[in-house]
C-alpha positions as CSV (number, residue, x, y, z in Angstrom):
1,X,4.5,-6.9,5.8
2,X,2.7,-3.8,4.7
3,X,0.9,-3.1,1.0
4,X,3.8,-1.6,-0.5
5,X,2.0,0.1,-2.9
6,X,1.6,3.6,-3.3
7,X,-1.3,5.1,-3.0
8,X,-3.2,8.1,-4.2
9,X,-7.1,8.9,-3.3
10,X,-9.1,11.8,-4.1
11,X,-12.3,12.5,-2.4
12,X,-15.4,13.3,-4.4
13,X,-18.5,15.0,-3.6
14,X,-21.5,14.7,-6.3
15,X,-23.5,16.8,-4.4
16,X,-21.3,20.0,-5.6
17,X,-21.4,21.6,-9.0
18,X,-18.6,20.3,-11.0
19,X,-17.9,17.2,-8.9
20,X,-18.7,14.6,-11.1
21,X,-15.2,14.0,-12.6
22,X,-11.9,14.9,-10.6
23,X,-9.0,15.4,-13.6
24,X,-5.2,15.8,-12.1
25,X,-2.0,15.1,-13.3
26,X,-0.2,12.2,-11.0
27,X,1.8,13.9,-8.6
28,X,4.5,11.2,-9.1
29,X,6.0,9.0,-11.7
30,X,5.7,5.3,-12.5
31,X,8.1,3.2,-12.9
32,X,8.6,1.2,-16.4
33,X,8.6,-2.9,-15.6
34,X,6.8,-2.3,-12.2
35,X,4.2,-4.6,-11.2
36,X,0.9,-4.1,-9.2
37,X,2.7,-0.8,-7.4
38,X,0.1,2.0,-7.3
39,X,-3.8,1.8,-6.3
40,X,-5.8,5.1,-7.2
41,X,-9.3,5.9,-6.1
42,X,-11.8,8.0,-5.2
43,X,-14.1,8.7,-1.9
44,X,-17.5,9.2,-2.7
45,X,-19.5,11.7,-1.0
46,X,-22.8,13.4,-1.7
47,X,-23.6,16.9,0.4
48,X,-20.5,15.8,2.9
49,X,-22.0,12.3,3.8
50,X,-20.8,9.0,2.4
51,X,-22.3,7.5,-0.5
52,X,-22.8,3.5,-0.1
53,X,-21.5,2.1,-3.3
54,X,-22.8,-1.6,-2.7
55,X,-23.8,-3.2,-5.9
56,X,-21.7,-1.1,-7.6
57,X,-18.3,-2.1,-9.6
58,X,-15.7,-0.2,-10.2
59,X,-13.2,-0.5,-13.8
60,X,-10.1,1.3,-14.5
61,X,-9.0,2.2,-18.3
62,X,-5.4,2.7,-18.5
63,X,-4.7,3.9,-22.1
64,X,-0.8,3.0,-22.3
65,X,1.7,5.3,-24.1
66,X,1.6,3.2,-26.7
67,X,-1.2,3.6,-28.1
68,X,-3.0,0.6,-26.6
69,X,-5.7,0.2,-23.5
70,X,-5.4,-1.9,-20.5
71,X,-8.7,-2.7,-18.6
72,X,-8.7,-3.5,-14.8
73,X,-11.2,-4.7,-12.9
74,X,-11.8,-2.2,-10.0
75,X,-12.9,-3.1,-6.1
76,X,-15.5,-1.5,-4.4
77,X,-15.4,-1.0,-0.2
78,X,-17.5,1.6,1.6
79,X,-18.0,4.7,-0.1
80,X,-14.2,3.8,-1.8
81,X,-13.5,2.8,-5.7
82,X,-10.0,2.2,-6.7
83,X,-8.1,0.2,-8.9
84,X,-4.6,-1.2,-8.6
85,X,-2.5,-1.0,-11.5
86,X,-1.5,-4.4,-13.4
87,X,2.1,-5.2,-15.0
88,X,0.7,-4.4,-18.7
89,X,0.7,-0.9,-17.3
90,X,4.3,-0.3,-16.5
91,X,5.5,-2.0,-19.8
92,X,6.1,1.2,-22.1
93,X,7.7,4.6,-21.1
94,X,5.4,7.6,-21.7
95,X,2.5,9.6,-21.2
96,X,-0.8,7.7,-19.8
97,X,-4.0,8.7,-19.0
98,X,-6.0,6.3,-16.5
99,X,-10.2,7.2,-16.0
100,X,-11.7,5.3,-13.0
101,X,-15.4,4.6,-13.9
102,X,-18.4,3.6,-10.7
103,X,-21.1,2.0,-12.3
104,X,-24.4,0.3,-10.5
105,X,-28.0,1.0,-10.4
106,X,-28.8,2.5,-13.9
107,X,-25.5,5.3,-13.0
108,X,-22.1,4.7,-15.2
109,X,-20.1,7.5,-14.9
110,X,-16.2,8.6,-14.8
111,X,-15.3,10.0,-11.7
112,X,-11.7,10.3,-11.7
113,X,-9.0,10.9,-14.7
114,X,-5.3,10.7,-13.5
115,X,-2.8,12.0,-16.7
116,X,0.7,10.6,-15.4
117,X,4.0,9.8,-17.3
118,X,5.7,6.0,-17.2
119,X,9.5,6.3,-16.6
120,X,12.0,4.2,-18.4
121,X,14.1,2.8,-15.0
122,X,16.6,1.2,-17.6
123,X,19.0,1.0,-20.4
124,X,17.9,-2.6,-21.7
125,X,21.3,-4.0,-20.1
126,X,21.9,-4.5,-16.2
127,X,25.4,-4.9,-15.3
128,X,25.9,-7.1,-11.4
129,X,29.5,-7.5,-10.4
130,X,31.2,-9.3,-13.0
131,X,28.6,-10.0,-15.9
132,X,25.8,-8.8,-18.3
133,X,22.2,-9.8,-16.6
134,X,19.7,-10.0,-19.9
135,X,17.4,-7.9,-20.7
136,X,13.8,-8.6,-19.6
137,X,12.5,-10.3,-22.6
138,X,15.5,-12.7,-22.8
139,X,14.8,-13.5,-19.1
140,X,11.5,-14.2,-19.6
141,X,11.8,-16.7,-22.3
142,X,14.3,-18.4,-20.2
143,X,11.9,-19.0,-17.3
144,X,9.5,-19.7,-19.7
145,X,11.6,-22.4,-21.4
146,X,12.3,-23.6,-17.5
147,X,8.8,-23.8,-17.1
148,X,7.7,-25.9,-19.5
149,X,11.0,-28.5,-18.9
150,X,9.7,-29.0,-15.8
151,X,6.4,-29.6,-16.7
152,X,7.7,-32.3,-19.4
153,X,9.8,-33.6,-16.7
154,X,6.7,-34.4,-14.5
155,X,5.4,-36.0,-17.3
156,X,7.9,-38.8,-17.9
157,X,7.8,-42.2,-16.0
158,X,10.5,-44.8,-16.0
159,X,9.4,-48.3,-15.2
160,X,12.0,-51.4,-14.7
161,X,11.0,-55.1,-15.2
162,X,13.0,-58.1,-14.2
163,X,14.1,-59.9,-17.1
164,X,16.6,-62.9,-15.8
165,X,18.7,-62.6,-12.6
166,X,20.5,-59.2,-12.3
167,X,18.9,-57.9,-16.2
168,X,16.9,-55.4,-16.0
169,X,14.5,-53.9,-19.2
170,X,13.7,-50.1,-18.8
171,X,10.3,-48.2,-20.0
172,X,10.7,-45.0,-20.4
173,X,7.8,-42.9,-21.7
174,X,6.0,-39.7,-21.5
175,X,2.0,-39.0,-20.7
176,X,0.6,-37.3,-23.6
C-alpha cells in the first residue's frame, strides 16, 4: 500500500537573495484527531545544484492552536528535510504555525514556516446505525482500562495440587 500521507514540498535555493526562509500559508486544511497524515519539507538547493545535507538533522516546531508546542524530530535524505506530523498535532482545532529548522556543521537555521488551520471533523458524538459511539476521550480510557486487564491477566498463574484421590487444592496468585 502507498504512504497515504499528503505531502507538501517546497524547493529552496540559498544561493538567491531572500531564500533563506520560505513562509506560505498551507494550501489545505488538517484534520482534527488525524494521526501522522501530512509530511512537509523542503529541497535544498544552492545556485540551482543540490545541497548535500549529510550530517545534518532536521526538527519541526508545531506551535498548536492552543497555545502549546509540539517538537518533531525531522529526517534528512539527499538534499530533502521534512517532518511528518505526529497525533499531538491534530488534537485542537485552530490556527498553527509549523517552522522546519536544518541544522549541521556550525549552520541552524529556519528554512520553511507553513501557517495552516486545524479543522474540527466532529461534533464530540458519532452516531453508527442504531447507537451513540463515545467520544474520543471515553474511548480511549476504555482501551486503556482493556490494556492494562490484559496485562494483569498475563500476570496471574493457577497451580493445582493433588490432595487425596479426586481433591484437588488450587493456587491462584499474581506476579508482582
Amino acid at each position: 500500500m502507498a504512504n497515504p500521507q499528503k505531502v507538501n514540498f517546497v524547493d529552496i535555493d540559498i544561493g538567491q537573495i531572500g531564500g533563506m526562509i520560505h513562509r506560505s500559508f498551507a494550501s489545505r486544511l488538517l484534520g482534527e484527531g488525524d494521526v501522522s497524515g501530512d509530511r512537509f519539507g523542503v529541497r535544498i538547493f544552492k545556485d540551482g545544484e543540490a545541497v548535500n545535507l549529510a550530517g545534518c538533522s532536521c526538527s519541526g516546531y508545531f506551535m498548536r492552536p492552543d497555545g502549546n508546542t509540539t517538537v518533531i524530530t525531522g529526517t534528512i535524505s539527499g538534499n530533502t528535510a521534512y517532518v511528518v506530523v505526529p497525533q499531538a498535532c491534530y488534537a485542537y482545532p485552530g490556527n498553527f504555525t509549523l517552522s522546519i529548522k536544518v541544522t549541521g556543521s556550525g549552520f541552524a537555521g529556519t528554512m520553511r514556516i507553513i501557517d495552516g488551520t486545524v479543522v474540527d471533523t466532529s461534533t464530540g458524538s458519532f452516531v453508527d446505525p442504531g447507537s451513540v459511539i463515545p467520544d474520543l476521550a471515553s474511548w480511549t480510557a476504555l482501551v486503556n482500562s482493556a490494556n492494562t486487564a490484559a496485562t494483569n491477566i498475563g500476570k496471574i498463574h493457577i497451580e493445582n495440587e493433588l490432595i487425596t484421590g479426586t481433591r484437588y487444592k488450587m493456587k491462584v496468585y499474581k506476579d508482582s
